[in-house]
C-alpha positions in Angstrom: -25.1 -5.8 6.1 -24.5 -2.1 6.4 -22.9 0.7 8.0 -19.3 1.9 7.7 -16.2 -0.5 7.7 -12.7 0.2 7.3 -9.2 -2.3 6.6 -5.9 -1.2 6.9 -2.9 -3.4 5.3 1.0 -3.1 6.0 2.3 -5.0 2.9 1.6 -8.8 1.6 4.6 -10.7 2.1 6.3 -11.5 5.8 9.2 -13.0 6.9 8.0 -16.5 8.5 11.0 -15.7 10.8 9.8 -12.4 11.5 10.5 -11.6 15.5 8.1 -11.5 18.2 8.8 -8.0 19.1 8.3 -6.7 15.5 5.1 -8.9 14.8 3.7 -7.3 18.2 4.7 -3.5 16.9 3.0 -4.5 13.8 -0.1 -5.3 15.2 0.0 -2.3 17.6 0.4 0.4 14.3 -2.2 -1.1 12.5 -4.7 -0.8 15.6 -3.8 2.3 16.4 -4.6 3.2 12.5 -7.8 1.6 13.0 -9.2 3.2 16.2 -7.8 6.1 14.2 -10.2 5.3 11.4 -13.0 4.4 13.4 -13.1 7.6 15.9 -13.4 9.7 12.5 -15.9 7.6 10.9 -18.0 7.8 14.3 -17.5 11.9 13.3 -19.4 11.4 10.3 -16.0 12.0 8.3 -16.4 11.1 4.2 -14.9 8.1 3.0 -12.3 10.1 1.1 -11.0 12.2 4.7 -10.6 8.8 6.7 -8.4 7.4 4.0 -6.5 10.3 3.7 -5.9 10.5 7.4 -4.7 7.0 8.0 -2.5 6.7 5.5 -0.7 9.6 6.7 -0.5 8.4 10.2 1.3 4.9 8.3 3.4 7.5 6.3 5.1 9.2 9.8 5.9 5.9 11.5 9.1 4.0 9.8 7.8 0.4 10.9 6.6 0.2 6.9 7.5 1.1 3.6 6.2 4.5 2.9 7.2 8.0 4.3 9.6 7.3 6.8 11.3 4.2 6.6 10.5 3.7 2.7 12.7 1.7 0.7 15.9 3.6 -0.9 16.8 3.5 -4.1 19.8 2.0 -5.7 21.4 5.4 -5.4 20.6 5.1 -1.6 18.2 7.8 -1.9 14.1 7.6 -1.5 11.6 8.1 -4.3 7.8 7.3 -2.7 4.8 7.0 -4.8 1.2 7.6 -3.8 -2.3 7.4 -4.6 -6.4 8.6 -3.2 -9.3 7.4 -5.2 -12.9 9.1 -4.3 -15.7 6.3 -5.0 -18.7 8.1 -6.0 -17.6 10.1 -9.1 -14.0 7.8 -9.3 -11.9 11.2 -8.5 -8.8 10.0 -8.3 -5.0 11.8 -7.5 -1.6 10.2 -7.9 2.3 11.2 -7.6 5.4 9.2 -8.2 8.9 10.3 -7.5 8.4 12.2 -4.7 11.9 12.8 -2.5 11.0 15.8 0.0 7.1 15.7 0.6 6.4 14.7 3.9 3.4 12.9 3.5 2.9 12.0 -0.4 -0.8 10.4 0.2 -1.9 14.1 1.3 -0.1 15.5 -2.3 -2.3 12.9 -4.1 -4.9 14.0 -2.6 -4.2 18.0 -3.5 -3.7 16.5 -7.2 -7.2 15.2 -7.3 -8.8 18.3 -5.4 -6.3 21.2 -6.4 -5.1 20.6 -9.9 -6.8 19.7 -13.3 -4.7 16.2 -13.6 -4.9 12.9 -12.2 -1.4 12.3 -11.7 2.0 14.3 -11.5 5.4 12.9 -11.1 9.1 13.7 -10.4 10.2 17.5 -10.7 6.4 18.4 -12.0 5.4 16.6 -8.7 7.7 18.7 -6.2 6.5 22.0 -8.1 3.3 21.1 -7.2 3.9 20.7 -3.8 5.3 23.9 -3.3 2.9 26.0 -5.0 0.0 24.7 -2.2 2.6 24.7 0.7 2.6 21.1 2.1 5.1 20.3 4.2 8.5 19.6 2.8 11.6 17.7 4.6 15.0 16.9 3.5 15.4 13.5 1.8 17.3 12.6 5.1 14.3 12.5 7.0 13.0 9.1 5.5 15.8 7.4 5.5 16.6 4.8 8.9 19.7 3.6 9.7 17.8 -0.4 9.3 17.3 0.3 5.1 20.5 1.7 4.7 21.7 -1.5 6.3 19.4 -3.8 4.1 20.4 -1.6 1.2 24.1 -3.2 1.8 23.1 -6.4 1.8 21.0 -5.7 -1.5 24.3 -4.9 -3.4 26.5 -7.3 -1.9 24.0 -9.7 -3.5 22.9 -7.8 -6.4 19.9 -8.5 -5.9 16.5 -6.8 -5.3 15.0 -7.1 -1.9 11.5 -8.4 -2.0 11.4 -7.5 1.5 13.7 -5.4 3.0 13.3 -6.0 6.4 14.5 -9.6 6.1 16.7 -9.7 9.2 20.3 -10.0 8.7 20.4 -13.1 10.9 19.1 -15.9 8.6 19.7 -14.1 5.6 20.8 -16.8 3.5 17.9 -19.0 4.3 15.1 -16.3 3.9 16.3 -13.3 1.8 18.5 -12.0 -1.2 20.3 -15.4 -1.3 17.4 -18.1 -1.5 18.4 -20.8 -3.4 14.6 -20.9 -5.2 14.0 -17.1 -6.2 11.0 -15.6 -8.0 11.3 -13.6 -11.3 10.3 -10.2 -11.8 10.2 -9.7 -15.6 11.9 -12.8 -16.2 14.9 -11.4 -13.2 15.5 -13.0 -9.7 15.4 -11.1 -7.1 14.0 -12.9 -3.4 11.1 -14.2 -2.0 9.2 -11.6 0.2 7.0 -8.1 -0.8 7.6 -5.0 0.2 5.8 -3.1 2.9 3.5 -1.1 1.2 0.6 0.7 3.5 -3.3 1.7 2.3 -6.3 1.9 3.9 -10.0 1.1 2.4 -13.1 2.6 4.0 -17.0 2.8 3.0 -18.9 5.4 5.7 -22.0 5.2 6.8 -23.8 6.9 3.8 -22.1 4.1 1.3 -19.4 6.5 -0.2 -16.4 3.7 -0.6 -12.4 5.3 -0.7 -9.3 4.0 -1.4 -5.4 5.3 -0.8 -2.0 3.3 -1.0 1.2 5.0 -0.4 5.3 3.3 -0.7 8.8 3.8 -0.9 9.1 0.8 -3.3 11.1 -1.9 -3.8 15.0 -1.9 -2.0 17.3 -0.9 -4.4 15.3 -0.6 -7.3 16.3 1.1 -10.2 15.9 5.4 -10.1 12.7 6.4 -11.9 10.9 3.0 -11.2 7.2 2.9 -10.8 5.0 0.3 -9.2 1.5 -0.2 -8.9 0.7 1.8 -6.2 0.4 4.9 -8.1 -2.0 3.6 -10.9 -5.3 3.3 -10.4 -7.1 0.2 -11.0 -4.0 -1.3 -10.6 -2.6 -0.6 -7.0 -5.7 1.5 -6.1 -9.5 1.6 -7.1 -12.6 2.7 -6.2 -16.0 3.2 -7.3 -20.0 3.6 -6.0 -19.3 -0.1 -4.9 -16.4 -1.0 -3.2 -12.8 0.4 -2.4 -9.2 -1.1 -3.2 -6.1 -1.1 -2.1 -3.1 -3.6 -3.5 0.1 -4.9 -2.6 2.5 -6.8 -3.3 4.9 -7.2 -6.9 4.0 -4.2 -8.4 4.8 -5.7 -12.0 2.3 -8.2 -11.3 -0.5 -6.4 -10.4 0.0 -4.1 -13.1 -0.1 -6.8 -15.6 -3.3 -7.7 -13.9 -5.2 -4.3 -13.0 -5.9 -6.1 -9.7 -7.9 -3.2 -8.2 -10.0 -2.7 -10.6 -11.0 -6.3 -11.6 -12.6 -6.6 -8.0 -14.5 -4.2 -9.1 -15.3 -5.5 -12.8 -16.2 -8.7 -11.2 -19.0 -7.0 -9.0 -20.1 -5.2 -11.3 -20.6 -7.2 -14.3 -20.4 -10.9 -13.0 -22.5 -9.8 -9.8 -20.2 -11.7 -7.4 -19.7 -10.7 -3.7 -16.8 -8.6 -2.4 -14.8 -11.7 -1.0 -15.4 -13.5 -4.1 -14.1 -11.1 -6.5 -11.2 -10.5 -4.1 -10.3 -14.2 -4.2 -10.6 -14.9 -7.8 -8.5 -11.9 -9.1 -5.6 -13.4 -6.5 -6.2 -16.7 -7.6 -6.4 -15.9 -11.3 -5.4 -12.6 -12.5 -1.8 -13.0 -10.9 0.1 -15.6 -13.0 3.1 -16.5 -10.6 3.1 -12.7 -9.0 2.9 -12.8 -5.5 0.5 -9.9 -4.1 -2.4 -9.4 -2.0 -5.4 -6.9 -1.2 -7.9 -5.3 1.4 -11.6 -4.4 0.0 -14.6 -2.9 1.2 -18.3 -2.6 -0.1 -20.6 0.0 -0.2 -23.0 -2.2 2.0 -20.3 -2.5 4.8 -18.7 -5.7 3.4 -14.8 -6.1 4.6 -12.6 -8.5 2.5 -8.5 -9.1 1.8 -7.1 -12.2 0.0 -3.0 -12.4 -0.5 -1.5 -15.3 -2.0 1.8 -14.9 0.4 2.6 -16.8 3.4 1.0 -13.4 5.5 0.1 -9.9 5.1 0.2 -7.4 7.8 -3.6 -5.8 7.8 -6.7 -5.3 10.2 -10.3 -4.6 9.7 -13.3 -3.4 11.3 -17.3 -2.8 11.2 -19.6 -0.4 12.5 -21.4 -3.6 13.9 -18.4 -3.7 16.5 -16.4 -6.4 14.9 -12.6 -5.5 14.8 -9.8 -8.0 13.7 -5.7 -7.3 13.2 -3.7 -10.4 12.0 -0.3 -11.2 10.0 -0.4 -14.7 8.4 
């Protein structure tokens, strides 16, 4: 194999009830993010641009959790986390906290190129954003009338949302009140992942790149952090591949998921899929999560131990795939 590939995901973790209509939109977003992708990489764009520029175009549409339309917090407002990881000398950039910055997966990015730090959060975070003059919006701006909805339901059943786009029709059989919930930390909260979006790409020189972005989880606590922003646990990448998680953040914290794909190539030699599927299979305990990968020879892999994760893929070769479950 060779040449460039690219995969997109929306989040691990769907409602089996989800609706036609929104399984369709879905499915449009993520091709649209992938032609995206694949007009840049057929520019000669880096690895580290395409990511970059993808994740942005997820950030500015509300249909998942990041930007626009991410989670709120319990306090009803949004804090969205991000991070970029450059493969060949593992640059990385990260923020957490972030309540007015358009699109955070571009501040991550400015963290890694602009700033002597890896990863800046909260107030230090905003600072940052001011000083090289990226584009700032009221915390209004990412919040949609559909989370502050599912942010209702949320305290009426004290409860996390695992997904908060459950729809309110069914609730009882599919969301907050399910009678068999999973634990976070020992805690119920329901049964489906939040939306998280990140895109993994290897160009046509081998140069792999990784970037996730979120709101979070639906009425989580203020100041929470989740995998997304830590790399080689939400994001990794290095001369051989590119990841990007999601799922229960806890989990794949606990389990450095990202970077054990890597690990496994590196030291145990196995292939890109196979390293994908044992770190789901055996670096999760009961968390529920899943991933997309890529290889610096133009492999393409995901693996998700939920009943579907939104995502799509595609090779230089031609081959181009979106799917949900």
């Amino acid at each position: 194999m060779g040449g460039w590939a690219i995969a997109v995901h929306g989040g691990a973790g769907v409602d089996p009830n989800l609706p036609p209509q929104r399984q369709e939109e879905a499915k449009q977003l993520l091709t649209r993010c992938l032609n995206l992708g694949i007009s840049a990489l057929r520019s000669s764009l880096p690895a580290i641009d395409v990511v970059e520029l993808v994740v942005r175009e997820l950030e500015s549409d509300p249909l998942f959790n990041s930007g626009r339309g991410s989670a709120l917090t319990e306090n009803g407002t949004v804090e969205m986390e991000a991070s970029i990881m450059d493969g060949p000398k593992r640059r990385c950039g990260a923020v957490s906290g972030v309540t007015t910055v358009k699109n955070p997966i571009s501040l991550a990015r400015l963290v890694m190129d602009k700033s002597p730090h890896s990863y800046l959060a909260f107030s230090g975070a905003e600072e940052f954003a001011k000083q090289q003059g990226v584009e700032m919006v009221d915390n209004e701006y990412f919040i949609t009338e559909d989370n502050v909805g599912m942010l209702k339901l949320a305290k009426e059943a004290n409860s996390i949302l695992y997904d908060y786009r459950i729809p309110i029709v069914g609730l009882e059989s599919c969301g907050a009140a399910a009678e068999s919930p999973i634990l976070m930390n020992g805690l119920p909260i329901s049964v489906y992942a939040p939306e998280t979006v990140g895109c993994v790409v290897v160009d046509g020189q081998g140069r792999c790149a990784a970037a996730t972005s979120t709101g979070g989880l639906m009425n989580k606590m203020t100041g929470r952090i989740g995998d997304s922003p830590l790399i080689g646990a939400g994001t990794y990448a290095c001369d051989l591949c590119g990841v990007s998680c999601t799922g229960e953040g806890e989990a794949i914290i606990r389990g450095t998921l990202a970077r054990d794909v890597a690990a496994l190539m590196e030291y145990k030699e196995l292939s890109l899929q196979d390293a994908a599927d044992y770190v789901i299979n055996k670096r999760l305990d009961e968390g529920k999560a899943g991933l997309i990968a890529v290889s610096k020879t133009g492999e393409v892999a995901c693996g998700f131990n939920t009943n579907g994760m939104f995502r799509g893929c595609a090779t230089e070769d031609g081959f181009m795939k979106v799917g949900i479950w």
